[in-house]
C-alpha positions as CSV (number, residue, x, y, z in Angstrom):
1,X,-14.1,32.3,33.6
2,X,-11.2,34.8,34.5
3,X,-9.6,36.7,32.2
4,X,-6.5,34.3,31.1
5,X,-9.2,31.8,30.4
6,X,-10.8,33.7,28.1
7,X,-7.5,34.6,26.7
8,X,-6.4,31.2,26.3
9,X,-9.7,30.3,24.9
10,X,-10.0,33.1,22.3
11,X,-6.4,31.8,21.5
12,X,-7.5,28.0,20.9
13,X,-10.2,29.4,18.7
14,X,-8.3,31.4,16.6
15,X,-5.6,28.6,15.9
16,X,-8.2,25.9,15.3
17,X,-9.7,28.6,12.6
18,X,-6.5,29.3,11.1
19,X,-6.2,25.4,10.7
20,X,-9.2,24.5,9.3
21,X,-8.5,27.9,6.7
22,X,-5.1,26.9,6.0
23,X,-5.6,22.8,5.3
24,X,-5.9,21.2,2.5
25,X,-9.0,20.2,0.9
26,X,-9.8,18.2,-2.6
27,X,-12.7,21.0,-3.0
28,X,-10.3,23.9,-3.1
29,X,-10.5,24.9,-6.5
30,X,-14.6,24.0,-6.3
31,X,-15.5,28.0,-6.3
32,X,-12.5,29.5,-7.6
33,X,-12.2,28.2,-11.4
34,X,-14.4,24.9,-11.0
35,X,-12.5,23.5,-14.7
36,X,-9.3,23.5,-13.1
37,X,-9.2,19.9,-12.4
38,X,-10.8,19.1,-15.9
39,X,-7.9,20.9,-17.6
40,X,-5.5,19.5,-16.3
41,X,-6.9,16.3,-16.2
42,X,-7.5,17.0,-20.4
43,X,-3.6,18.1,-21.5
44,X,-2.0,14.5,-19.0
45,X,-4.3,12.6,-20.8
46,X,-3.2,14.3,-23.8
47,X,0.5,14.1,-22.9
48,X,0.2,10.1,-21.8
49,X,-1.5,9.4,-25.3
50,X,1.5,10.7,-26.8
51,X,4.0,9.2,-24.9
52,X,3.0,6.4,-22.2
53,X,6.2,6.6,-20.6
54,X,5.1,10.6,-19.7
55,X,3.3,9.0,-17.0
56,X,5.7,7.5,-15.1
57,X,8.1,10.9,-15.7
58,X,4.9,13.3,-13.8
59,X,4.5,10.3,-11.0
60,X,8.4,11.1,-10.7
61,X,8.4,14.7,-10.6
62,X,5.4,14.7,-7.6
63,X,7.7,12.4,-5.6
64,X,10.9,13.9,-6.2
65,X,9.3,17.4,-5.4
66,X,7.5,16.6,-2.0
67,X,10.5,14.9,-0.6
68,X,12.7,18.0,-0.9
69,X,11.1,20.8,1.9
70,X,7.8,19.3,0.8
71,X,5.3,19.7,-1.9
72,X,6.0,22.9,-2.5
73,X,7.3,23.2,-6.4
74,X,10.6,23.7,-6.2
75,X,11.7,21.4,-8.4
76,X,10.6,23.5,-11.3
77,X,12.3,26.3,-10.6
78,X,15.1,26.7,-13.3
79,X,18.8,27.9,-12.1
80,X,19.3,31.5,-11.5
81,X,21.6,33.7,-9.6
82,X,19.6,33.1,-6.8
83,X,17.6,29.4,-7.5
84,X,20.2,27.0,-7.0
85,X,18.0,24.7,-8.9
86,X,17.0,20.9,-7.7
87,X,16.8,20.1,-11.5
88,X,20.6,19.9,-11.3
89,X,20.8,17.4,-8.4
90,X,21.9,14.0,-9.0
91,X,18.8,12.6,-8.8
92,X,16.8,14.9,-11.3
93,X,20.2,16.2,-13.8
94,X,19.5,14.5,-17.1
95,X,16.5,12.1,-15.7
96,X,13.4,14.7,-14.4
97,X,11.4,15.2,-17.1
98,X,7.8,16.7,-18.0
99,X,8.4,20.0,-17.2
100,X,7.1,20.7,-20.7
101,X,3.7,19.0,-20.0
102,X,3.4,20.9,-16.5
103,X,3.8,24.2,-18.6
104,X,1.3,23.2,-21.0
105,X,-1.1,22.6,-18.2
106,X,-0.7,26.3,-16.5
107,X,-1.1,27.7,-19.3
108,X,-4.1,26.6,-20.1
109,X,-5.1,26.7,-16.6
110,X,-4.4,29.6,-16.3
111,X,-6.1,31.0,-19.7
112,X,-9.7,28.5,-18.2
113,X,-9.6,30.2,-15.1
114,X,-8.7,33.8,-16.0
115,X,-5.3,34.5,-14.2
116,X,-3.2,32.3,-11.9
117,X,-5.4,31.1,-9.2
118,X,-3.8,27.3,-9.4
119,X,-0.5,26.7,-7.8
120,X,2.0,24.9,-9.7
121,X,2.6,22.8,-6.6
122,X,-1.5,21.7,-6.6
123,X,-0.8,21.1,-10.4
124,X,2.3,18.4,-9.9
125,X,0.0,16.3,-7.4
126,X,-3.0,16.1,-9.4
127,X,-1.1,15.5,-13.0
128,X,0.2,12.5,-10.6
129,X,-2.8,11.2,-9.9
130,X,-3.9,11.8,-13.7
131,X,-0.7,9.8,-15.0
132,X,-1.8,6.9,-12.6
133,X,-5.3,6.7,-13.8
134,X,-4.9,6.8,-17.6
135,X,-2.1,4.3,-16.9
136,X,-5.1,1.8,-15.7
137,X,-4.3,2.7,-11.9
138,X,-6.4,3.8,-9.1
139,X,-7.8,7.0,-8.3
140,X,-8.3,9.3,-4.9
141,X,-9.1,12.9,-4.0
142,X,-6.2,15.0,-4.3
143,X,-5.9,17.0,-1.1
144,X,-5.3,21.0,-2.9
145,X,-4.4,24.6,-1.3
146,X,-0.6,24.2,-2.0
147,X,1.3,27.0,-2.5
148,X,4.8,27.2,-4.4
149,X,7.6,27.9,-2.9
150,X,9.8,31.4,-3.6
151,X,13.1,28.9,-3.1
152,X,14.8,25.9,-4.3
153,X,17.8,23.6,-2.7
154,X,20.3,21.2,-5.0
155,X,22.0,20.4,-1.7
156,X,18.8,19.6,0.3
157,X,17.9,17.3,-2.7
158,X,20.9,15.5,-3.0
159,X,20.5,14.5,0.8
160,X,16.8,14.6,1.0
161,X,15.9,12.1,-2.3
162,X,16.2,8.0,-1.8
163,X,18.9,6.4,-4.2
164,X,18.7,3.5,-6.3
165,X,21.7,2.2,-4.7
166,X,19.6,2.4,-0.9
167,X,19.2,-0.7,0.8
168,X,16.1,-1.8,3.1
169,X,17.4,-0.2,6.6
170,X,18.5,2.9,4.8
171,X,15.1,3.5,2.6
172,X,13.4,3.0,5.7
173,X,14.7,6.0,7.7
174,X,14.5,7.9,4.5
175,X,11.1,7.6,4.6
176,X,10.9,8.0,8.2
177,X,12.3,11.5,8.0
178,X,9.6,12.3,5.7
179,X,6.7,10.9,8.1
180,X,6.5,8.0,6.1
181,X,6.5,4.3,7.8
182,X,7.5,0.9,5.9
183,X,3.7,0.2,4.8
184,X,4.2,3.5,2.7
185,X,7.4,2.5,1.1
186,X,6.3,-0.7,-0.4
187,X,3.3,1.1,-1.4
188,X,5.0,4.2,-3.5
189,X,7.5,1.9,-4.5
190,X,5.1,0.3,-6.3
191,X,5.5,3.4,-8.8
192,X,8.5,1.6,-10.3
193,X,5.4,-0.7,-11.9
194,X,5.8,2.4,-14.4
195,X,8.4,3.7,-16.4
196,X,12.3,3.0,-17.1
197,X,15.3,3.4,-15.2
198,X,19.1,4.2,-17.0
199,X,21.5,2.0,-16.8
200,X,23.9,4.0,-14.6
201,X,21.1,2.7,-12.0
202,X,21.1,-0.6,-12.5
203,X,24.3,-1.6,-14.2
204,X,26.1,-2.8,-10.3
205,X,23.3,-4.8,-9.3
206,X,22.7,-6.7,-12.9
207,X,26.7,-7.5,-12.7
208,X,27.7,-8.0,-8.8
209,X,24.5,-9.1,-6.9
210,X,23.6,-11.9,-5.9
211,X,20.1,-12.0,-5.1
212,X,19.1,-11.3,-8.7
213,X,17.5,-14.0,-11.2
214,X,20.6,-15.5,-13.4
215,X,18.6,-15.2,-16.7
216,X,17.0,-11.7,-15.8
217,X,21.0,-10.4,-15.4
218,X,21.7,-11.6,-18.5
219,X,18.3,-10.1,-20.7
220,X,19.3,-7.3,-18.6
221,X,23.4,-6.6,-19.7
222,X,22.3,-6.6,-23.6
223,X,21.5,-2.9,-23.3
224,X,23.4,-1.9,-20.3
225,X,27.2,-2.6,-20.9
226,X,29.7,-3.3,-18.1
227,X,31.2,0.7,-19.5
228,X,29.3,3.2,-21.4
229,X,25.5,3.4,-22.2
230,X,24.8,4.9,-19.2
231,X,21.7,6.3,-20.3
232,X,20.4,3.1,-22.3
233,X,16.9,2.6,-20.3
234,X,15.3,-0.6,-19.5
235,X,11.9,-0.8,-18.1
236,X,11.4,-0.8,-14.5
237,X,9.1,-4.3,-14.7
238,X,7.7,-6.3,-18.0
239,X,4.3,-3.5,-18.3
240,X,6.1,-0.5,-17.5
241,X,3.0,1.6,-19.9
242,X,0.2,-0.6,-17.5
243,X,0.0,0.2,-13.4
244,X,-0.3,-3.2,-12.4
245,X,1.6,-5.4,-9.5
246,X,3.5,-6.9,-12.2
247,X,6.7,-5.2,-9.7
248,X,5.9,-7.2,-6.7
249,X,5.7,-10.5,-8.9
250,X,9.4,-9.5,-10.1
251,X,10.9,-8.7,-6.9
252,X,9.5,-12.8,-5.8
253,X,11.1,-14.0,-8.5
254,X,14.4,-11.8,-7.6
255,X,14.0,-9.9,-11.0
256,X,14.1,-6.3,-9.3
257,X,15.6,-3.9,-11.2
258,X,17.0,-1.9,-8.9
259,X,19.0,-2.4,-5.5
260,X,16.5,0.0,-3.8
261,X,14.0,-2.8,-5.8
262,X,14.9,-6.0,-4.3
263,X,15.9,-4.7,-1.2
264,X,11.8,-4.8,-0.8
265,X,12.3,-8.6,-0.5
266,X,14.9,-9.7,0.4
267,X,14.5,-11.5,4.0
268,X,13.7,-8.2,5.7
269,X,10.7,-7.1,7.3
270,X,9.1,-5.8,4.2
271,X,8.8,-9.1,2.7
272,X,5.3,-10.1,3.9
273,X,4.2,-6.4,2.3
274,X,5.2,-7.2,-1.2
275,X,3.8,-11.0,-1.2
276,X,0.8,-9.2,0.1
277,X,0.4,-6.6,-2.7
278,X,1.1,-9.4,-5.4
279,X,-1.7,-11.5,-4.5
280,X,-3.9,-9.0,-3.7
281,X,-3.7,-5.9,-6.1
282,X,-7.0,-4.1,-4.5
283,X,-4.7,-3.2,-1.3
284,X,-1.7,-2.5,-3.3
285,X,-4.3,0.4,-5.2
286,X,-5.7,1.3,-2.2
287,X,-2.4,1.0,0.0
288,X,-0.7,3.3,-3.1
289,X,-3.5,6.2,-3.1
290,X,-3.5,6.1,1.1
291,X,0.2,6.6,0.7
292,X,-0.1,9.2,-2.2
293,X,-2.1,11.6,-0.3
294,X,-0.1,11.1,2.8
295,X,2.7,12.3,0.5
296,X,1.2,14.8,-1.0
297,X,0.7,16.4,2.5
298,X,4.3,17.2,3.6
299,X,4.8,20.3,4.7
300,X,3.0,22.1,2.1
301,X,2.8,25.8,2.0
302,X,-0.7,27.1,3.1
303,X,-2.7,30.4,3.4
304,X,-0.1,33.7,2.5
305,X,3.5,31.4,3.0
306,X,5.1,31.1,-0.8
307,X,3.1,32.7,-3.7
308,X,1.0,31.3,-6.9
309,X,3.7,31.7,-9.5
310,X,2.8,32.6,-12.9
311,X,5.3,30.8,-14.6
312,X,6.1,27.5,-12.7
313,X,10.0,27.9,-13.4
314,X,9.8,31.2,-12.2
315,X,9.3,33.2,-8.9
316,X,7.3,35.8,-9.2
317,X,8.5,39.2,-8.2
C-alpha cells in the first residue's frame, strides 16, 4: 500500500472511531451514575400522579425542543441578554410547561449521581418516554449522549415548529425538513391522544370547517367562544389522561380537534395510516416509539460540542 493509502486509511479509521465514540447509545449513563434513569423515571412518575395532564406537557417539551436545531435543550433556556429564549415563541409563550418538573429531576440527578454528568437534553427525551409509559403507552430504549446546547433561537422556532393551523401538504414538508417522512407524522401525531389544546387553536376550525362532525362543533363552542377565552382548554380526544388510539377513531368520525388533526384524514394520502393505527393499536405503539427515537436523533450535540449545564435554564460559564 503507498503512502496516501495508508493516509486515507488511517483517516477512515479515525472517523469511523469518532462515530462510534460520539453516537448515541441507550447504555450511556450504564457506567457513569447507573440511577440516572431510575431517578428520573421516580420524580415523572411522581409529577404525572399529581397532575395527568403533566404528561402530555413533557411529551410536548421533547418535541417542541428537537425540532428547533435538534434535541439539544434549548428550549429551557430562560431569556437573557444573550438567550433569545424559544420559551417566548408563539408556539411555547404561555403553552410550554414542565419546566418545573425538569428541574426537579436535575436536581436530584444531579444530587444521585454526584455532580452534573446528565445533560438536560438526555433528561427531556427520557421524561418523554416516562410521561408515555405511566400514561399506559409503550415503551423503547432511549438513545442518550446528548449534550445541551450553549444557544437558543425564538426566530428559528417560530419557523422551525408545525402549527395547529398546518394542513396535510404543509405538515408534510415540515417534517421532511426534519428527516421525518409521512409514516412519522401520523405516528407522533398520535401524541395529541394526550393532553389539551387552548381554544385560540381550535376556535376557526370548530366555527368555519367543514369537514368537522356537526354535534362535536357544537360540544366543542361551550367552552371556546366565537371572542375571548382564548385559553379555555379542551381535551385533545375523549381519554386525553390514557395513551390510546382513541385520536385516530376521532379523526374517522371528523371529530379532530385541530386543523393540523383532521388534516390526517381527510382524502389525502395519510388516510390509509390513521385507519391503520385505529384498528390496529400494536403498530400505532410500535410505529410511535420507532418514530420517537428517530426524533430524538436530530442533530444532537455529541462528544465536546455544547456543554452539560448545571442548571437547565442556564448556560454554564
Amino acid at each position: 500500500m503507498d503512502s496516501r493509502g495508508f493516509i486515507l486509511l488511517q483517516l477512515v479509521v479515525l472517523w469511523s472511531l469518532a462515530t462510534t465514540a460520539f453516537s448515541l447509545s441507550p447504555y450511556y449513563y450504564q457506567n457513569i451514575c447507573p440511577q440516572a434513569l431510575p431517578t428520573i423515571r421516580k420524580v415523572v412518575e411522581a409529577a404525572v400522579y399529581k397532575e395527568r395532564r403533566m404528561g402530555a406537557s413533557l411529551l410536548r417539551l421533547h418535541f417542541h425542543d428537537c425540532f428547533v436545531n435538534g434535541c439539544d435543550a434549548s428550549l429551557l433556556l430562560d431569556p437573557s441578554p444573550t438567550i433569545d429564549s424559544e420559551k417566548n415563541s408563539r408556539a411555547n409563550q404561555n403553552s410550554a410547561r414542565g419546566f418545573e418538573v425538569i428541574d426537579a429531576i436535575k436536581a436530584e440527578v444531579d444530587q444521585i449521581c454526584g455532580r452534573p454528568v446528565v445533560s438536560c437534553a438526555d433528561i427531556l427525551a427520557v421524561a418523554a418516554r416516562d410521561s408515555v409509559v405511566a400514561l399506559g403507552g409503550p415503551s423503547w430504549q432511549v438513545q442518550l449522549g446528548r449534550r445541551d446546547s450553549t444557544t437558543a433561537s425564538r426566530a428559528q422556532a417560530d419557523t422551525d415548529l408545525p402549527s395547529p393551523f398546518m394542513d396535510l401538504p404543509a405538515l408534510i414538508n415540515n417534517f421532511k425538513n426534519h428527516g421525518l417522512n409521512e409514516r412519522d407524522l401520523v405516528a407522533l401525531s398520535g401524541a395529541h391522544t394526550i393532553g389539551f389544546a387552548q381554544c385560540f387553536t381550535f376556535r376557526n376550525r370548530i366555527y368555519n370547517a367543514t369537514n368537522i362532525d356537526p354535534a362535536f362543533a357544537v360540544e366543542r363552542r361551550a367552552t371556546c367562544p366565537l371572542t375571548g377565552g382564548n385559553t379555555n382548554l379542551a381535551p385533545l380526544d375523549l381519554t386525553p389522561a390514557h395513551f390510546d388510539t382513541a385520536y385516530f377513531n376521532n379523526l374517522v368520525k371528523q371529530m379532530g380537534l385541530l386543523i393540523s388533526d383532521q388534516a390526517l384524514f381527510s382524502g389525502g394520502s395519510t388516510d390509509d395510516l390513521v385507519n391503520t393505527y385505529k384498528l390496529y393499536p400494536q403498530v400505532f405503539w410500535y410505529d410511535f416509539a420507532q418514530s420517537m427515537i428517530k426524533m430524538g436523533n436530530i442533530k444532537p450535540l455529541t462528544g465536546d460540542q455544547g456543554q452539560i449545564r448545571a442548571n437547565c435554564r442556564l448556560v454554564n460559564y
